[in-house]
C-alpha positions in Angstrom: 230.0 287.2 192.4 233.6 287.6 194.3 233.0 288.2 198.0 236.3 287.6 200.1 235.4 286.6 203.7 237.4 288.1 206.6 239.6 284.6 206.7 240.5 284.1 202.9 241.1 285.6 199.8 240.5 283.0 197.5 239.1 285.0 194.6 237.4 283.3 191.0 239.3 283.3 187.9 239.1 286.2 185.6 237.7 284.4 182.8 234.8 282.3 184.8 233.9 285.6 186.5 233.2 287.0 183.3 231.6 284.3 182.0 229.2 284.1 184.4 228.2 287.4 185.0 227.9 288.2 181.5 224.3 286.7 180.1 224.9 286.5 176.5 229.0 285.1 177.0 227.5 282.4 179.9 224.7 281.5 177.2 226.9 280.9 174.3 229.3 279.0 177.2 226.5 277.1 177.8 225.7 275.8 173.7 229.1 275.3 173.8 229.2 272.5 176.5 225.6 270.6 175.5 226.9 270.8 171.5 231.0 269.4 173.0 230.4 266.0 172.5 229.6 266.5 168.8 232.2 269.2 167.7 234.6 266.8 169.4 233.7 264.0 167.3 233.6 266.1 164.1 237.5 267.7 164.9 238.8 264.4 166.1 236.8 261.9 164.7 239.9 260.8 162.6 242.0 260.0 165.7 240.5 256.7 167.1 242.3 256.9 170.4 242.0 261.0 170.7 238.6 261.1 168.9 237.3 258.7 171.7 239.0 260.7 174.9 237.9 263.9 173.4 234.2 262.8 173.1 234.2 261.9 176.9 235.4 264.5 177.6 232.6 266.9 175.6 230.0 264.1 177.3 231.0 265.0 180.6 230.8 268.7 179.5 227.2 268.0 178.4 226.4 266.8 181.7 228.1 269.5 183.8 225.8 272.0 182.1 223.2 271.5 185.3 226.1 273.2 187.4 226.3 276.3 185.3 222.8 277.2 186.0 223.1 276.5 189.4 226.3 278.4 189.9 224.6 281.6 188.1 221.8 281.4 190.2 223.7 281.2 193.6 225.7 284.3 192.3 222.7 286.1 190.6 219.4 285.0 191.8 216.9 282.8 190.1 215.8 285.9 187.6 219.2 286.3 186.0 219.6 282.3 185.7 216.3 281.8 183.8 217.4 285.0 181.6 220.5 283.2 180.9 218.5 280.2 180.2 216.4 282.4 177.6 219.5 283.2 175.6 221.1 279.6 175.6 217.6 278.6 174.5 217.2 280.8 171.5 220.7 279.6 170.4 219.2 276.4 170.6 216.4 277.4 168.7 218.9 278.5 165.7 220.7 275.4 166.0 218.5 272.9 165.6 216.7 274.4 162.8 213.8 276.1 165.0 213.0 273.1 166.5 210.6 274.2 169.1 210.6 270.4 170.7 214.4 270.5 171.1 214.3 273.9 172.9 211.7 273.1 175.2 213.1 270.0 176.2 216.4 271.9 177.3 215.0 274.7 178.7 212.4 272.9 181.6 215.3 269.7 182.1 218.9 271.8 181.6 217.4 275.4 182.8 214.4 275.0 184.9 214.7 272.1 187.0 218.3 272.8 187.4 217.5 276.6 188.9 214.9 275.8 190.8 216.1 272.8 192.5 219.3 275.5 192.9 217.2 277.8 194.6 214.9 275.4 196.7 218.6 273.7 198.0 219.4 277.3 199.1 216.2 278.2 200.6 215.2 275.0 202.1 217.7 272.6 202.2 219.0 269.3 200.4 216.0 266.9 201.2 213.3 269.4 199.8 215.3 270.7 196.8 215.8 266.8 195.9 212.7 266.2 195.9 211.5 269.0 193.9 214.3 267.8 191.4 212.8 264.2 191.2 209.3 265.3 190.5 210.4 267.7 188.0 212.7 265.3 186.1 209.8 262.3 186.3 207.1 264.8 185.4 209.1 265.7 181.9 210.0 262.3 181.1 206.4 261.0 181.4 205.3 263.8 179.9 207.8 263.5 177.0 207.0 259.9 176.1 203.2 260.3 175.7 203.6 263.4 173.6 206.0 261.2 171.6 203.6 258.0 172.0 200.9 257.1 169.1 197.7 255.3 170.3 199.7 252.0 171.3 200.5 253.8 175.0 203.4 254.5 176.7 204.6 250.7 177.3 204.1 249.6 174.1 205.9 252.8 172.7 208.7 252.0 174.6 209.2 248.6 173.6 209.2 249.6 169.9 212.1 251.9 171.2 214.0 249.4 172.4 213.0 246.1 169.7 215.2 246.9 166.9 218.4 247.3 169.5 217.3 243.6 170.9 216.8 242.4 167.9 219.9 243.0 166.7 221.3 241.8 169.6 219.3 238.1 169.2 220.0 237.8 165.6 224.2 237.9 166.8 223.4 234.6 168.8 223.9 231.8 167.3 220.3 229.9 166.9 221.6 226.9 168.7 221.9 228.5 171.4 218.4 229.3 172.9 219.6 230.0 176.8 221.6 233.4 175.7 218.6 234.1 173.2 216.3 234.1 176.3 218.3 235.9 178.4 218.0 238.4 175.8 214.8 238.8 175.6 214.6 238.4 179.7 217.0 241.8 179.8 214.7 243.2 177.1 211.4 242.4 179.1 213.2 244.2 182.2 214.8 247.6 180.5 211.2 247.6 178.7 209.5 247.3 182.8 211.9 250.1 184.1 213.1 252.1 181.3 211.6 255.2 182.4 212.2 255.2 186.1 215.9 254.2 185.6 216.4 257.2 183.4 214.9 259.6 185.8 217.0 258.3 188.9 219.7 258.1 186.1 219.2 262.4 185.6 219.0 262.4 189.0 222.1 261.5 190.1 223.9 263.0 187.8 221.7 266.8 187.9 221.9 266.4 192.0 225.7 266.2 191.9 225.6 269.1 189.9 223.6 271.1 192.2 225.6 270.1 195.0 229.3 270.1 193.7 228.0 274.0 192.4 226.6 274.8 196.2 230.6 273.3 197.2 232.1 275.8 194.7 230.0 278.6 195.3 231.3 278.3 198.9 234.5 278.3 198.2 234.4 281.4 196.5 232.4 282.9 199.3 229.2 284.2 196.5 226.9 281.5 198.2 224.4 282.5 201.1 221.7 280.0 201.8 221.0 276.8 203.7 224.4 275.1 204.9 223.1 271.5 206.0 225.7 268.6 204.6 224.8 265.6 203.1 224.6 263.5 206.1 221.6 266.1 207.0 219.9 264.8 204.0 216.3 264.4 204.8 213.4 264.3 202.8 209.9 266.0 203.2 207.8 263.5 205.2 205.3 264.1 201.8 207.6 261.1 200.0 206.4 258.1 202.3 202.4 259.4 201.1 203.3 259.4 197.7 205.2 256.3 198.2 202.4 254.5 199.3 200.3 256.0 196.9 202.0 254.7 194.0 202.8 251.5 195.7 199.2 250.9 195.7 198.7 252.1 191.9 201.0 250.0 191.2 199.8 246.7 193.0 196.2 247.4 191.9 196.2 249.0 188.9 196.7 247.9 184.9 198.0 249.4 181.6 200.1 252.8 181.4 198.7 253.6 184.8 200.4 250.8 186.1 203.0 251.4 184.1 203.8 254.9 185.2 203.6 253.9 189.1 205.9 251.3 188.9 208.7 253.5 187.1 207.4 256.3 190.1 208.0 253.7 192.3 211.0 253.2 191.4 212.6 256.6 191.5 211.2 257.7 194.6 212.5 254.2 196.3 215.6 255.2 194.9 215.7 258.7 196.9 214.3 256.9 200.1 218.0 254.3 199.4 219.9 257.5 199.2 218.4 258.9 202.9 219.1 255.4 204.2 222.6 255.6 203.1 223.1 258.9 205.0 221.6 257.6 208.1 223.6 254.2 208.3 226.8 256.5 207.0 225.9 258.9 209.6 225.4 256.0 212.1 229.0 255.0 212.0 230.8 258.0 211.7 229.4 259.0 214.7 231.0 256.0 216.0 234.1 256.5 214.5 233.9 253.1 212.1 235.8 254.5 208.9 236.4 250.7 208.1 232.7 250.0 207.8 231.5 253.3 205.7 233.9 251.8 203.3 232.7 248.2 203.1 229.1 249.8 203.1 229.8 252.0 199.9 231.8 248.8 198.3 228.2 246.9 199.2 226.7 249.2 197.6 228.2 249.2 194.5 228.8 245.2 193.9 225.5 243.7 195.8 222.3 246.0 194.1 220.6 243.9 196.8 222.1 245.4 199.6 219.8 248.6 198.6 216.3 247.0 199.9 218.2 247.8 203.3 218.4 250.9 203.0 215.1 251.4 202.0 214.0 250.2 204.8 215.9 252.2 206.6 215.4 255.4 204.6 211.5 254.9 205.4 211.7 254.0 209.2 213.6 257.2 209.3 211.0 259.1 208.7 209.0 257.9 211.7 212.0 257.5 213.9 214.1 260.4 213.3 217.5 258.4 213.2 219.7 260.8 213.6 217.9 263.5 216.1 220.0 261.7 219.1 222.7 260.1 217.1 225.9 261.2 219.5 229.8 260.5 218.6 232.0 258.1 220.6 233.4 261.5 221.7 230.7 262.9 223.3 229.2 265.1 220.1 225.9 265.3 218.5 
């Protein structure tokens, strides 16, 4: 995986190198990182302020798992990261006490959609490799919670998911006061509504940083060869805005779980179209050199959630108008 270019000689370290060029040791790395969280919490459980730290910390070892996959694939092709993914999966297997449901569910959301999304990012670029990630990750969750479902449909399942957690919750409030009980019941009506489509975005996010923060390591160490467009690039196939209609439409005309599902679709494919019309508007000012502004639009971003209708405006216009095609600097550039 080491390959020094003419102008450095930044080489990997010894022990990552081996780990990830060795199947059965980058497997068993692997197990290691999903199963953190829990062996953490088992060695340290007895140290509140220790226990706690060390549980984050074997969370956000959990979650960089997606990055593993993505860095062996970049290194060893798609072939040798599914292989990998074989041998993590069958330690799984053991694990969990053959559970075949367990398995699966790591081995199309930790090992498949990461690869794959890996290797469409290096083929084709940011935009289409997102995309592929989204539908994978909304096709599993969907997928998941009917297969989990009884006859009561995927709505109703979910709200006996969440009713014992909000009823917990109500039964802390004092019964005087009615407000904070509805406003209960009003956040339960709304996690109910979105649940699934928030938790796709949610896997997103985090799986696309993977994939990208990998690609930005890769490069570093001079093993990744692929497409090289940066995030202000970020463009999605002009597909989306059909599908986006599509399930617009579903979702205005339509009732029950069908309904259901094209809202939540909805929903995570407006959030992709926010995420193009952030790179367009942050592309818009840096190309007239207004640092000032890219900061107030990410602070926006993050304390007004209603600032993000903007940009999916913007994220769809762009796909008619081409934003950025003619988008020159104050200096001159394109």
């Amino acid at each position: 995986m080491n390959q020094d270019s003419e102008h450095s000689h930044v080489t990997m370290p010894k022990l990552v190198d081996f780990f990830l060029t060795k199947r059965v040791p980058c497997a068993a790395m692997v197990v290691l990182m999903l199963t953190a969280a829990y062996g953490f919490s088992l060695l340290f459980g007895n140290l509140p302020v220790v226990g706690f730290l060390m549980v984050v910390v074997g969370m956000l070892l959990h979650l960089a798992v997606p990055s593993v996959f993505a860095l062996v694939l970049f290194g060893g092709g798609l072939l040798y990261s599914l292989q990998v993914g074989v041998i993590a999966a069958a330690f799984i297997l053991f694990l969990s006490s053959g559970s075949m449901y367990l398995t699966l569910l790591f081995f199309v959301v930790f090992v498949v959609a990461s690869s794959l999304s890996a290797s469409v990012l290096q083929r084709q670029g940011l935009g289409q490799a997102a995309w592929v990630l989204a539908v994978l990750l909304f096709t599993v969750v969907i997928l998941a919670l009917m297969i989990a479902m009884d006859t009561t449909g995927i709505q109703a399942f979910v709200s006996e998911l969440f009713k014992p957690m909000f009823d917990d919750m109500v039964s802390g409030v004092p019964a005087a006061e009615t407000q904070a009980v509805e406003s209960v019941r009003q956040l339960q009506g709304w996690v109910i509504k979105i649940f699934p489509g928030l938790l796709v975005f949610t896997l997103w996010v985090v799986w696309w940083g993977n994939i990208v923060y990998a690609r930005k390591v890769a490069r570093q160490y001079h093993f990744y060869q692929g497409n090289e467009s940066g995030m202000l690039e970020f463009t999605l196939p002009s597909v989306l805005v059909y599908v986006w209609v599509a399930f617009a439409a579903v979702a205005l005309l339509a009732t029950g779980d069908l309904q259901y599902i094209a809202s939540n679709g909805l929903l995570v494919l407006s959030g992709l179209v926010a995420v193009q019309g952030v790179m367009v508007t942050h592309a818009w000012f840096k190309s007239r050199n207004m640092v000032n502004t890219i900061i107030v639009m990410y602070v926006m971003l993050f304390f007004w959630s209603a600032v993000v209708m903007l940009f999916i405006v913007i994220g769809l216009l762009d796909f008619w108008f081409k934003f950025r095609r003619n988008m020159v600097s104050t200096t001159g550039e394109k």
